[in-house]
C-alpha positions as CSV (number, residue, x, y, z in Angstrom):
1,X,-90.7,123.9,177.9
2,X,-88.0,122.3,175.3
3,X,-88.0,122.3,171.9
4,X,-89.4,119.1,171.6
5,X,-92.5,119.7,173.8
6,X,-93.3,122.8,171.7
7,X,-93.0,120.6,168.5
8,X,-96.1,118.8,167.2
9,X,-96.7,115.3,167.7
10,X,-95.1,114.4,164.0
11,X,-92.2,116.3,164.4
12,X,-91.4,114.7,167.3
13,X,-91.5,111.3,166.0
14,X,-89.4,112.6,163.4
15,X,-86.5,113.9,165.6
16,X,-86.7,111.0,167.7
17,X,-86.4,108.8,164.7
18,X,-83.6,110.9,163.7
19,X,-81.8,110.6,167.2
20,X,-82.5,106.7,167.2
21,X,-80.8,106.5,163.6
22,X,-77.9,108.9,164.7
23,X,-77.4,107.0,167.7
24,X,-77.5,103.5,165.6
25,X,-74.7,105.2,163.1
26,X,-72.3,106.2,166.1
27,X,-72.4,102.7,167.4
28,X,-72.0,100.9,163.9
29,X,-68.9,103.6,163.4
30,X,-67.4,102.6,166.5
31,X,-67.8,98.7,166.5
32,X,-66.4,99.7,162.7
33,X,-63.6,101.6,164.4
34,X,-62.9,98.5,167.3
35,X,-63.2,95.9,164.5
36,X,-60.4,98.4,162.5
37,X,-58.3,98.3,166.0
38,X,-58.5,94.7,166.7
39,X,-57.2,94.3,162.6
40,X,-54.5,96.7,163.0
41,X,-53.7,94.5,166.3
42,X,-53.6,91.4,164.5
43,X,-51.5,92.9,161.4
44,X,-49.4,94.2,164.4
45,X,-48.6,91.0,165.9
46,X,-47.8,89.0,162.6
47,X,-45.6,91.9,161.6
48,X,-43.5,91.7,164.8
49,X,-44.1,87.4,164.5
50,X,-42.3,88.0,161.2
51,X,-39.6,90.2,162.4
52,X,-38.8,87.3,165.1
53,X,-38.8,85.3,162.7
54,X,-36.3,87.1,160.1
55,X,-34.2,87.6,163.3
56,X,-33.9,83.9,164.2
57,X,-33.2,83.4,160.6
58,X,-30.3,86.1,160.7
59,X,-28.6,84.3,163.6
60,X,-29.2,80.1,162.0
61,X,-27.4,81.9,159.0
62,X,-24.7,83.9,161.0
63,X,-24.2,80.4,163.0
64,X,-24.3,78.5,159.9
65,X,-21.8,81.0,158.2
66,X,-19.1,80.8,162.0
67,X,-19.7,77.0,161.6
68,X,-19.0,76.9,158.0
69,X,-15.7,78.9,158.6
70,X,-14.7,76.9,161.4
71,X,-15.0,73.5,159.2
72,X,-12.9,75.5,156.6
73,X,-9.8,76.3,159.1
74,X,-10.2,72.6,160.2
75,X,-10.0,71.0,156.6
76,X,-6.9,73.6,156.0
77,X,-5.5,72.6,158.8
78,X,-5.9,69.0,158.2
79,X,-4.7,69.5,154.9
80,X,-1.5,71.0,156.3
81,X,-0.9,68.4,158.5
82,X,-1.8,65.6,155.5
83,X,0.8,67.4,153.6
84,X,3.5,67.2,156.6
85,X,2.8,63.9,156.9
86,X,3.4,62.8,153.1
87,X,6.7,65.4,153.4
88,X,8.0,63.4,156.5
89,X,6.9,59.8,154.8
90,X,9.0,61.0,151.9
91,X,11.9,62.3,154.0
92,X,11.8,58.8,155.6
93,X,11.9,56.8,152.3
94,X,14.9,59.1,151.4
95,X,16.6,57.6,154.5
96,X,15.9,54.3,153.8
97,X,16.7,54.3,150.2
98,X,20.2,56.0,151.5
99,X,20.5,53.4,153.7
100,X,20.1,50.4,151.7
101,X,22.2,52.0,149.4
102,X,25.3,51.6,152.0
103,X,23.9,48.0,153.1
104,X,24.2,47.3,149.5
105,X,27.9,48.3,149.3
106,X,28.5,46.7,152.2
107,X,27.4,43.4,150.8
108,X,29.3,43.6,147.4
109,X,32.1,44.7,149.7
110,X,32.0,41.8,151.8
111,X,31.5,39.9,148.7
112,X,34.6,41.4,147.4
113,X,36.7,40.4,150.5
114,X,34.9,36.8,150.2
115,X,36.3,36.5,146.8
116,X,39.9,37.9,147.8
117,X,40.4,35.4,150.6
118,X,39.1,32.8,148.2
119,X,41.5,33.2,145.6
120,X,44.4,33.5,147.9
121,X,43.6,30.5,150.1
122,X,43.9,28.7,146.7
């Protein structure tokens, strides 16, 4: 015989009741433990949605920062090339200047010789 059998009736009830109520508490506990689970899950996942996200951020800003230096060397070098470009117009004008300079004497030269030949032909 078990200990239960040699139990009276009331006891019985009583341990049973006791084993029902124990039984009840375990399975709470562990649907408690599964809901615990599937929130540590879930925290899981948006912690590692955040980290890919932080990660895609890190590389739009690392692209945005190569980009940003790459619009930098162009508007240097387009600078430098603006500034050639007004040096060379300069250097032209220089020329020109220079060489309606000579035109110039040439004409009052001519001019001259004009006036010569004029006042000897009379």
């Amino acid at each position: 015989m078990t200990e239960d059998q040699l139990q009276p009736e009331p006891n019985r009830r009583k341990t049973t009741g006791n084993a029902e109520a124990t039984r009840s508490d375990a399975e709470r506990l562990r649907r408690l433990a599964e809901d615990t689970r599937d929130v540590r899950d879930r925290h899981r996942e948006a912690l590692e949605t955040i980290r890919q996200e932080q990660e895609q951020l890190r590389q739009t800003a690392e692209a945005g920062r190569i980009a940003a230096e790459d619009a930098r060397a162009a508007a240097d070098a387009a600078r430098h090339a603006a500034i050639e470009a007004v040096q060379a117009t300069a250097e032209m004008l220089a020329a020109t200047l220079q060489q309606m300079k000579v035109v110039e004497d040439m004409r009052r030269t001519l001019r001259d010789i004009q006036a010569v030949k004029k006042l000897d032909s009379n």
